[in-house]
KEZA-235212 format. One record per residue (C-alpha): z, x negated, y negated; residue in one letter. Coordinates in steps of 0.001 Angstrom, whole numbers, plus 500000, padded with zeros to 6 digits. Last residue first. Example, Ala and Ser with C-alpha at 12.3 -4.5 7.8 and 13.67 -1.06 7.14 Angstrom:
507140486330501060S507800487700504500A
REM end
This chain:
661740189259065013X664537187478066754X663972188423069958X667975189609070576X668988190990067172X665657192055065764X663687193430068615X666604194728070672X667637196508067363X663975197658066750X663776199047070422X667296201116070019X666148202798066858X662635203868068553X665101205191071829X667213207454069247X664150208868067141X662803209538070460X666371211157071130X666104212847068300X662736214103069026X663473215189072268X666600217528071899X665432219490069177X661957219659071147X662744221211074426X661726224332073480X663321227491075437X662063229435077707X664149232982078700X665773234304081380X667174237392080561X670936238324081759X671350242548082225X673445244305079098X672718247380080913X671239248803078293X669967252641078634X666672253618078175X665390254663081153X668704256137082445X668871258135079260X665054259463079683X666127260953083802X664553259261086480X661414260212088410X661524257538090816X664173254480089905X663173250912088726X664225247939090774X660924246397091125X659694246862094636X662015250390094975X659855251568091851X656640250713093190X656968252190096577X658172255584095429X655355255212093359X652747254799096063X654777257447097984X654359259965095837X650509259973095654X650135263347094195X648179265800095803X644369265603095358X641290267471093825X638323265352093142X636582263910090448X638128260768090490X636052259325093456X633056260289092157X633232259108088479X631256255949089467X628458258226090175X626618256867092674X623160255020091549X620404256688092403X619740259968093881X617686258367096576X614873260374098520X613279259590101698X609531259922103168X609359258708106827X605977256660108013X605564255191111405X603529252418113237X601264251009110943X599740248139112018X598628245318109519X596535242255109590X596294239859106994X598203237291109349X600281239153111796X602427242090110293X603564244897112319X604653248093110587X607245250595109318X606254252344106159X608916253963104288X607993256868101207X609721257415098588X611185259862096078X613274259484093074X616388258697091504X616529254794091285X617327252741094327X620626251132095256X620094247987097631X617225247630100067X618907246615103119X616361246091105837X617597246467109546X616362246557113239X617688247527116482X616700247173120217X619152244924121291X620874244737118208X620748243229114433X616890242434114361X615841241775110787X613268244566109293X611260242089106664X610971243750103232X607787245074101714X608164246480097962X606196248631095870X607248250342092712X606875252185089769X608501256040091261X608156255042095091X607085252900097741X609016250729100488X606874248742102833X608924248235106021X608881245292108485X608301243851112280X607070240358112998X607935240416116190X608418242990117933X611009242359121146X610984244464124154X614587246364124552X613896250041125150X613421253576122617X613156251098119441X615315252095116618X614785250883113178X617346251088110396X616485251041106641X619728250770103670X620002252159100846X623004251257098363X624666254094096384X627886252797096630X628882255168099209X626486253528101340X623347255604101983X621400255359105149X617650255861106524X617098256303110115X613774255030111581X613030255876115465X610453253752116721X608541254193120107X606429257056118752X607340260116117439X610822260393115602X614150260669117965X616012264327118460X614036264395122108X613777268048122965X616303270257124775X618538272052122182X615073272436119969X613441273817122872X616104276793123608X616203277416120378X612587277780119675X612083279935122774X615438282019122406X613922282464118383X610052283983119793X612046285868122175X614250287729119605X612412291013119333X611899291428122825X608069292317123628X607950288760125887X611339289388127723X610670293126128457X607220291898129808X608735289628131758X607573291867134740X603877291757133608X603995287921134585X602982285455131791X606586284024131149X607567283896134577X611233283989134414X614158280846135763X614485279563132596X615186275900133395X616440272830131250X616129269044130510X617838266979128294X617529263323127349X619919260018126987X620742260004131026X620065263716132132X622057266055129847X622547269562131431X620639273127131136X620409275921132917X618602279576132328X618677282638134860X620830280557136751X621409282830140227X624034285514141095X624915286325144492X623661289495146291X625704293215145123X622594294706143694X620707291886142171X622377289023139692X620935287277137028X622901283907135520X622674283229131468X624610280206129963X624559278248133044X625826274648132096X624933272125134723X627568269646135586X627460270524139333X623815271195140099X622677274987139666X621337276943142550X617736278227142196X616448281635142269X612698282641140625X612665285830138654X611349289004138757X613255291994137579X614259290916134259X616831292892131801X616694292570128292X618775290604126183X621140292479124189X624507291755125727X623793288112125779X623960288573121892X621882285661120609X623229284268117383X623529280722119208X621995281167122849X620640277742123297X624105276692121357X625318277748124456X628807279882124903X630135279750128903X628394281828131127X626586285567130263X625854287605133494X622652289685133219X622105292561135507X619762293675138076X619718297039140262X619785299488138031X617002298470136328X614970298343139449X615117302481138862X613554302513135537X610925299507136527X607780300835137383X607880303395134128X609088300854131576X606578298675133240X603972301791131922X605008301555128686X604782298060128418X601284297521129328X600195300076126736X601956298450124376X600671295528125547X597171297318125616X597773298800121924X598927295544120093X595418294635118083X595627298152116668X597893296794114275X598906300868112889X600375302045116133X602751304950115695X604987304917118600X606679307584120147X609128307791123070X609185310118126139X612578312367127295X610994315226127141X612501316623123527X612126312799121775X608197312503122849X607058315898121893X608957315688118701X607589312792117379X603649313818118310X604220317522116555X605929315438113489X603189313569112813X600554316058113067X598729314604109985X600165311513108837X597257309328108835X597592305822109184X595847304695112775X596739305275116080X599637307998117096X601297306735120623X602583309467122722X605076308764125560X605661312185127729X608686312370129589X608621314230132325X611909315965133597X610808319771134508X612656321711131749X611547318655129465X607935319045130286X608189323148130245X610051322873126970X607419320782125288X604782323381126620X606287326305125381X607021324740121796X602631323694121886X601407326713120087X603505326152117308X602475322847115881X599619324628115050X595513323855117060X593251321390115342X595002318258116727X594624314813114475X596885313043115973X595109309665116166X595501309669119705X596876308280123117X599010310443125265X600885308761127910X602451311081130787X605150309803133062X606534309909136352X608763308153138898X609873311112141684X606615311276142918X606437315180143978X602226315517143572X601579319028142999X604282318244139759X602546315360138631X599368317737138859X600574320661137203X601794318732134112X598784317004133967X596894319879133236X598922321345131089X598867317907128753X594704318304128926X595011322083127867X597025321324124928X595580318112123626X592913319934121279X590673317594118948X587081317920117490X583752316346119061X582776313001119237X583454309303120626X582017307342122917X583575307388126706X581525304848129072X584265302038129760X586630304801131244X584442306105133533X583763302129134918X587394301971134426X587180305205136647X584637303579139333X586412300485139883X589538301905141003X588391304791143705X590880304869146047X593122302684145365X594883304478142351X596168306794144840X595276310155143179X595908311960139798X592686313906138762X590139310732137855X588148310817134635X588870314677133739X587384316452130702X589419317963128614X588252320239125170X588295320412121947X588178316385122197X589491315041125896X589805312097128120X591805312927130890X593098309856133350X595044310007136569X597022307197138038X598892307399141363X600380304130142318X599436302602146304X596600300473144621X598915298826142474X599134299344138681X598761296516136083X595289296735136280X595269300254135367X597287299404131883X594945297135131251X591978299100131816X593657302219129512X594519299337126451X591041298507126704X589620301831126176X591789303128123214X590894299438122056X587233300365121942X588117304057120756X589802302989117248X587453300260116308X583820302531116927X583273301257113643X582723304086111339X584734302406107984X586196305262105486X589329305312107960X590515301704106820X593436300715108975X592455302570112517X588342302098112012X586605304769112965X585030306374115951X588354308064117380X587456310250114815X584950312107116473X587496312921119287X588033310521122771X591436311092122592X593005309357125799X595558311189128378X596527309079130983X599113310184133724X601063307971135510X602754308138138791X604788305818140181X604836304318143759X608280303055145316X609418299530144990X608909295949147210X610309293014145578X608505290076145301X609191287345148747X612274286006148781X611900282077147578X613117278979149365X615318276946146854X615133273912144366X617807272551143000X619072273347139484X620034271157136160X616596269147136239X615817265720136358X616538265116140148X614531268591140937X611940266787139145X612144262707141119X611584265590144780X614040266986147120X613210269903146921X609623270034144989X607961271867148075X610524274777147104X607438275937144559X609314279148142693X610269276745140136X606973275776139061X605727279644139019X607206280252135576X609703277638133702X610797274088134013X611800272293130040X612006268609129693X613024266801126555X613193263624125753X615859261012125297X614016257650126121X615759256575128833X616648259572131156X614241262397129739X610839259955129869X611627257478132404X611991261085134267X608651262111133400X606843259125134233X608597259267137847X607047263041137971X603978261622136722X603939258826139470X605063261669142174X602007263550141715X602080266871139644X599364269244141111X600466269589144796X604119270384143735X603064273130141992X602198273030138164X603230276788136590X605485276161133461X606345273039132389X607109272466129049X607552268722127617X609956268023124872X609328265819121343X606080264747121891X604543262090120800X606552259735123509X605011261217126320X602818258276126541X605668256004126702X606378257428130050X603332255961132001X601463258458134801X599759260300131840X599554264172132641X595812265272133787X596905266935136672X599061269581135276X597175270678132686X597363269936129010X598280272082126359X599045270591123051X601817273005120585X602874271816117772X605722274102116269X605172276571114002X607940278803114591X606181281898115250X603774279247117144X606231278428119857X606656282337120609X603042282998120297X602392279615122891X604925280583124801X603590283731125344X600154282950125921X601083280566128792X597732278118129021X596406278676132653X596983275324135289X600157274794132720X601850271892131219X602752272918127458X603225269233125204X605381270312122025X604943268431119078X607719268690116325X606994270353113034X606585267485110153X609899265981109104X612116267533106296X614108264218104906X617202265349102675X619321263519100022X622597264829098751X624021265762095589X627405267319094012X627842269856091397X630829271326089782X633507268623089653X636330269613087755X635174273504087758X637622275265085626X638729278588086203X640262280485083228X637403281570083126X634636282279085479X633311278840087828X629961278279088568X629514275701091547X626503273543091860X625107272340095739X622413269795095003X619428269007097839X617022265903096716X614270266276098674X612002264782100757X608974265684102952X607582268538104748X607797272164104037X609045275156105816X612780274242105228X615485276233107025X619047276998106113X622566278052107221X625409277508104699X628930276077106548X631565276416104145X634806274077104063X637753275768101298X640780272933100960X643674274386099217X644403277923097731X641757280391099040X638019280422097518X635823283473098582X632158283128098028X629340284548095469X625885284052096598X623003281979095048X619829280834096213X617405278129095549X617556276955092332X615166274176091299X617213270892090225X614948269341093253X616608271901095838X619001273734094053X622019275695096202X624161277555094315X627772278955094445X629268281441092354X633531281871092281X635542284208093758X639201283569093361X642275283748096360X645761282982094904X647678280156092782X644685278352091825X644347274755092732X641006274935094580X639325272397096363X635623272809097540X634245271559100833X630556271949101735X628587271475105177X624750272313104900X623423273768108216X620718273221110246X617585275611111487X614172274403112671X610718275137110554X610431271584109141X612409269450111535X615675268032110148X616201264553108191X620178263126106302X621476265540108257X623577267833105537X626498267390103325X628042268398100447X632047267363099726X634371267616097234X633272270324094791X636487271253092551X638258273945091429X640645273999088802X643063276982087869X645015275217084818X648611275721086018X649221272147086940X652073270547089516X654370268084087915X653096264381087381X655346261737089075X657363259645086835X657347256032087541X660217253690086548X658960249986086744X661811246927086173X659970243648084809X662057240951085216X659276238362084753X659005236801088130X659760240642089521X656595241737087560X654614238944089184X655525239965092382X654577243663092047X651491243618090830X649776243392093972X651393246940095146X649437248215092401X645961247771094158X642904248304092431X640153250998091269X640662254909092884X644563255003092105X645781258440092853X649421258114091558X649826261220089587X650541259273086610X653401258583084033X654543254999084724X658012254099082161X657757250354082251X660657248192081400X661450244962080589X665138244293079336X664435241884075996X664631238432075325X661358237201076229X659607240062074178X657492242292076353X653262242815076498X651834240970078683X653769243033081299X652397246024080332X648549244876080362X649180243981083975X650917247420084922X647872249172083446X645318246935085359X647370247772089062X647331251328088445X643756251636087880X642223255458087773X638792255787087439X636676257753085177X638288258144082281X637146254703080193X640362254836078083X640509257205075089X642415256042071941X644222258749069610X647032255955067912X650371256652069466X653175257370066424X655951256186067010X658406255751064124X662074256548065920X660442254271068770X660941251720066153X658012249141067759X655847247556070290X652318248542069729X650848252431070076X647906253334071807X647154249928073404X643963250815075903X644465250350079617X641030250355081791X639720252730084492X642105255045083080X644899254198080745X647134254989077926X649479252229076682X652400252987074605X655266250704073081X658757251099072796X661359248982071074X665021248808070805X666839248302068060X667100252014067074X668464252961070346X666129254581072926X666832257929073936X664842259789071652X662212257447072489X662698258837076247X662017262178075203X658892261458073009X657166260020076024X658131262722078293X656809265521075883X653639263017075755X653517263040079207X653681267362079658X650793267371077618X648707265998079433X649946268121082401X648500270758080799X645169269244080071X644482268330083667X644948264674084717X642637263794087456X640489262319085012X642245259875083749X644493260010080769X647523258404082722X650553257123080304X652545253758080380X655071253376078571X656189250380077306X660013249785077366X661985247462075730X665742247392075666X667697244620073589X669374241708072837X669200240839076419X671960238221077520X670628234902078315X669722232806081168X667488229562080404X664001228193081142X662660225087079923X660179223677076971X657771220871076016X655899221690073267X653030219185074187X654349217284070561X657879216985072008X656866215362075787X654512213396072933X657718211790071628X659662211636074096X657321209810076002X656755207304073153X660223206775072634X660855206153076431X658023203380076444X659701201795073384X662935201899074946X661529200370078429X659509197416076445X662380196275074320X664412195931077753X662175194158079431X661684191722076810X665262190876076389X665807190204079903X662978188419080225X662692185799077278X660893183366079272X657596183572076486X656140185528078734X659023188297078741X658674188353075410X654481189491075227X655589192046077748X658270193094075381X655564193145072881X653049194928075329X655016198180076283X653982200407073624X650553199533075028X651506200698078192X652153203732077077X648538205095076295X647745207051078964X650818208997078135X648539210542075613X646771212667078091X649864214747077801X648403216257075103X646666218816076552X649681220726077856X649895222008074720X652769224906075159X654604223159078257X656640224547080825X
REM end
């Protein structure tokens, strides 16, 4: 309304025009006075009403059409559809009459003025670049508007995809109507440059060292069929891998398995490499990673479990043994560990405070509990606080089953070689017999005293330990036999195989075998032995040899023995594994008719099992049965002959923990199968990692969190409610050190916001604070990749907002995609324009001053 609206502060002064009719009116001369004073006030007001440019609005035909177009150079515009606008551009200033005017304003994150208002028949747009990196509607439709004559028809011709990342446009929209201002947006068409873009890379923000996750990846891709295209993964800027996958028109999601060995934090990068004509709009994207040390695992057991402990190890996890009656009786002492294995307490060795500890343990503070071995065969704990925790109940147990005797028939090179050492034959060491010897005793003590065993230790010739008989009869004696043999002499096997031939056959056991243990090193031709391999497999007894050591002599005599009767061979170079070979063989032999008589029944799909085929596990004779509680998944059950099935392994949640069973004895001879399998160590680590507490050690559980925006915040989980006062973190990394106080947001929740850090790595320090004394309670290392890009948002792949511009044209009047002549034709539409009030206000100041002096003059007689 007004141009200067500072000078309005004149009006202060109009009562001094008024004081000579005041002065008048005084002197009794009222009427005369009064009026001298109103005409000079109403000069005066006229007056400086026409010096603050006093003005009002009018309707008025529009002399012409302006239109300013708006054009899109973000980032989301590819280089095609580029220069599709400026074909638009020049098409509706073809249309525009040469007294109209067109302007153009590119735009991004900000507008830029690329070409003022003007003869569209002379534009020529200026080459400005906006700041590309955003896209901002709303700020383009702003600088428009600023930009029109009064008198004009306002129009703005919006090229753009519509995918504002800064803004609102929608806000615009009521002060274009105010001003007339008619939008007419023009949706981008589809590109033909073949981009691809990263859109998403993400892992847990911390994993276990040693323990498998995936990385989660999207990429977009805009070509018209399926491209192959590199992907890396860099950890640090280092690469890690690469491998070439499979892109499909749209939205591609990846899932890349991985494992990191090494504690501490990283910043993980997934980069995409793109062959022409593809081009990679955003080719790498970052996220931080936390690797925590390897979890501890506490192992209950009266008699540490060897095999859990190799198959815990393979993985590196932490493994503290502790026996059954020295567990702590308070649940916050379990809190080091991340799951708790037990595997053969009875119900006399864990009292009913540590089984109460154990279940604070699972149920409230999310740990893990795992029941293997000789503990579930104990039905004293029916009924009991660990049959509550765990998936099964307790049941009587069958006694072991019974099963016929077998026979098996030693055979052990005790030659002059036999006397050195099996990986480096230069050294006389005695290596080669001594574990020739131990791997005979423990196969004999795996035997009962109802098997038949015979043993033949022979060089050129055989001499015989024990011809085959009970094994009861005289077991002592031949590992006493078998503990005297040194080496010496040469090496024949014929006559000691023939001899055990004969006897298996005297003795009509129907479960037989023959082991013969050697370095191979026979002095008699491959020949001389056909009749004898076809006598063995004529008469059904396999013969298992096992070579020792790395020569190759005789090789083929020892394979060929073992494949024609039925036998298998093994060439044994880690010497270290010949009595569990040993072992194995012979439970081969005990257990080739019970085989028949168990199966495995896969359940419902387990992560436990992930990558496992249930149809390759081996089979178990000896297990404990249990009946599984209702919500208990059973993702392995074992069944005998035609009797029910029973859990083999079960798991369920249990308040915020897990717990599970599997239902074998790891250290029994009959889970040997299980223990020699080549994926035990994995079932093991999976099966522990699906149980175990996902929380850090201690009572605290720190998370660390990224805002989109960069900013880093600390939270602090306690596992129950008690208050710590004067609880905080000291945050070190590239140049700095900083302690901030963790405020209490929740129950049992804490929170630091630290704000965007730089790229680097740190470390976290939660702690107590009273006085000058600190307690360190946890550390977690972190990594920040600094501030976000603020290109982020823009540099991915996305359809055309439509219905934003739908919106915008319907709000103002405009039309969606219209054609260049209905942009720029006149419609002869009424402006409203402002006009100045001053021709009118200083004559009639002029007119009011003229009035005053006649007042003055005629009536006062001034």
């Amino acid at each position: 309304m007004f141009d200067r609206p500072v000078l309005l502060w004149l009006l202060v002064a109009a009562p001094l025009m008024a004081a000579p009719g005041l002065v008048a009116m005084r002197n009794g001369r009222i009427a005369a006075g009064l009026g001298a004073s109103a005409l000079r006030v109403l000069s005066f007001v006229a007056l400086v009403l026409a010096l603050a440019g006093f003005g009002f609005k009018a309707k008025t035909p529009a002399q012409r059409v302006e239109v300013i177009a708006l054009v899109d150079r973000s980032r989301s515009i590819a280089p095609d559809q580029a220069v599709w606008m400026r074909r638009e551009v020049r098409d509706v200033a073809a249309a525009l009459s040469p007294k109209d005017r067109l302007a153009v304003v590119v735009f991004g994150r900000n507008p830029r003025l690329a070409a003022p208002l003007g003869d569209p028949r002379l534009l020529s747009p200026a080459d400005v670049e906006p700041d590309r990196g955003a896209t901002d509607i709303a700020a383009a439709l702003s600088a428009a508007s600023s930009l029109f004559s009064p008198d004009a028809e306002k129009r703005i011709l919006l090229l753009s995809d519509g995918d504002q990342t800064v803004g609102d446009a929608m806000k615009e929209v009521p002060a274009m109507l105010e001003e007339g201002v008619r939008v007419y947006p023009i949706v981008t068409p589809p590109t033909s440059t073949e981009r691809i873009a990263l859109t998403s890379f993400e892992g847990p923000s911390a994993v276990w060292a040693d323990q498998r996750f995936a990385f989660r990846l999207s990429i977009e891709s805009e070509a018209p069929g399926p491209v192959e295209v590199g992907l890396e993964l860099q950890r640090d800027t280092k690469p890690l891998g690469r491998q070439t996958v499979r892109l499909h028109p749209g939205l591609n999601r990846f899932s890349l398995p991985y494992r990191m060995d090494t504690p501490g934090a990283y910043l993980m990068s997934a980069r995409l490499q793109a062959p022409a004509p593809l081009v990679a709009l955003n080719s790498a994207i970052e996220t931080p990673l936390t690797v925590k040390p390897q979890p501890a695992v506490l192992l209950v057991a009266t008699a540490p479990s060897q095999s859990i402990m190799r198959a815990l190890s393979v993985r590196r996890y932490k493994v503290v043994i502790t026996s059954p009656r020295s567990l702590p009786v308070r649940a916050r002492d379990y809190l080091p560990y991340q799951a708790v294995i037990i595997s053969d307490a009875s119900a006399a060795t864990l009292s009913a405070p540590v089984q109460a500890a154990l279940a604070r343990y699972v149920g409230d503070f999310g740990g893990g509990l795992i029941a293997t071995g000789e503990t579930l065969r104990d039905d004293r704990f029916a009924g009991s606080t660990l049959e509550k925790i765990l998936p099964t109940k307790f049941k009587p147990q069958p006694p072991p089953p019974t099963r016929e005797p077998i026979a098996v028939y030693l055979l052990i090179d005790r030659s002059n070689s036999m006397s050195y050492d099996s990986r480096y034959p230069a050294v006389r060491d005695h290596q080669r017999i001594r574990y020739a010897k131990a791997a005979a005793i423990a196969l004999l003590r795996q035997l009962d005293d109802t098997d038949y065993a015979g043993v033949i230790a022979f060089d050129s010739q055989p001499y015989v330990l024990s011809h085959l008989q009970p094994l009861g009869t005289d077991r002592k004696e031949l590992e006493n036999r078998i503990e005297r043999l040194e080496p010496g002499g040469g090496t024949d096997f014929k006559e000691a195989l023939e001899i055990a031939e004969r006897e298996i056959i005297a003795s009509g056991i129907p479960v037989h075998m023959v082991i013969l243990l050697t370095d191979g090193d026979t002095n008699r031709p491959y020949h001389d032995h056909d009749q004898l391999i076809r006598d063995y497999a004529r008469k059904h007894i396999p013969v298992s040899t096992i070579r020792i050591g790395p020569d190759l002599a005789n090789l083929r005599l020892l394979q060929d023995f073992a494949h024609d009767t039925g036998g298998t061979f093994y060439r044994v170079q880690d010497i270290e594994k010949l009595p569990l070979l040993m072992v194995g063989l012979t439970r081969e032999a005990m257990n080739r008719r019970d085989r028949l008589r168990t199966r495995l029944l896969p359940g419902a799909p387990s992560a436990i099992l992930n990558g496992i085929d249930p149809a390759k596990i081996p089979p178990i004779d000896y297990y404990a049965l249990a009946t599984p509680k209702d919500g208990a998944q059973v993702p392995l059950s074992v069944a005998r002959g035609k009797t029910p099935s029973t859990p083999l392994l079960a798991a369920w949640q249990y308040g915020l923990g897990r717990s599970a069973i599997l239902a074998i004895d790891p250290d029994s001879l009959a889970s040997l199968s299980w223990i020699r399998w080549d994926r035990y160590a994995e079932f093991w680590s999976q099966l522990v990692a699906w149980t175990m507490r996902q929380g850090d050690p201690g009572p605290f559980t720190v998370k660390v969190r990224t805002s989109p925006e960069g900013g880093i915040a600390l939270e602090a989980e306690k596992v129950d409610n008690s208050p710590t006062p004067s609880l905080s973190a000291r945050v070190s990394g590239p140049g700095r050190v900083m302690d901030v106080a963790m405020t209490q947001v929740g129950a049992s929740v804490y929170r630091a916001d630290l704000g965007p850090l730089p790229r680097g790595t740190y470390t976290a320090t939660l702690m107590t604070k009273v006085g000058d004394i600190e307690s360190v309670l946890l550390q977690r290392k972190f990594a920040s990749a600094g501030a976000v890009s603020p290109d982020a948002a823009e540099l991915r792949i996305r359809p055309p907002d439509v219905d934003l511009m739908r919106r915008i044209a319907s709000a103002t009047g405009g039309v969606l995609n219209a054609a260049p002549a209905t942009i720029a034709t006149a419609t002869g539409a009424m402006v409203t324009v402002r006009k100045s009030a001053e021709p009118y206000l200083l004559p009639l100041a002029i007119f009011f001053f003229l009035g005053e002096v006649f007042v003055r003059r005629r009536l006062l007689g001034d």
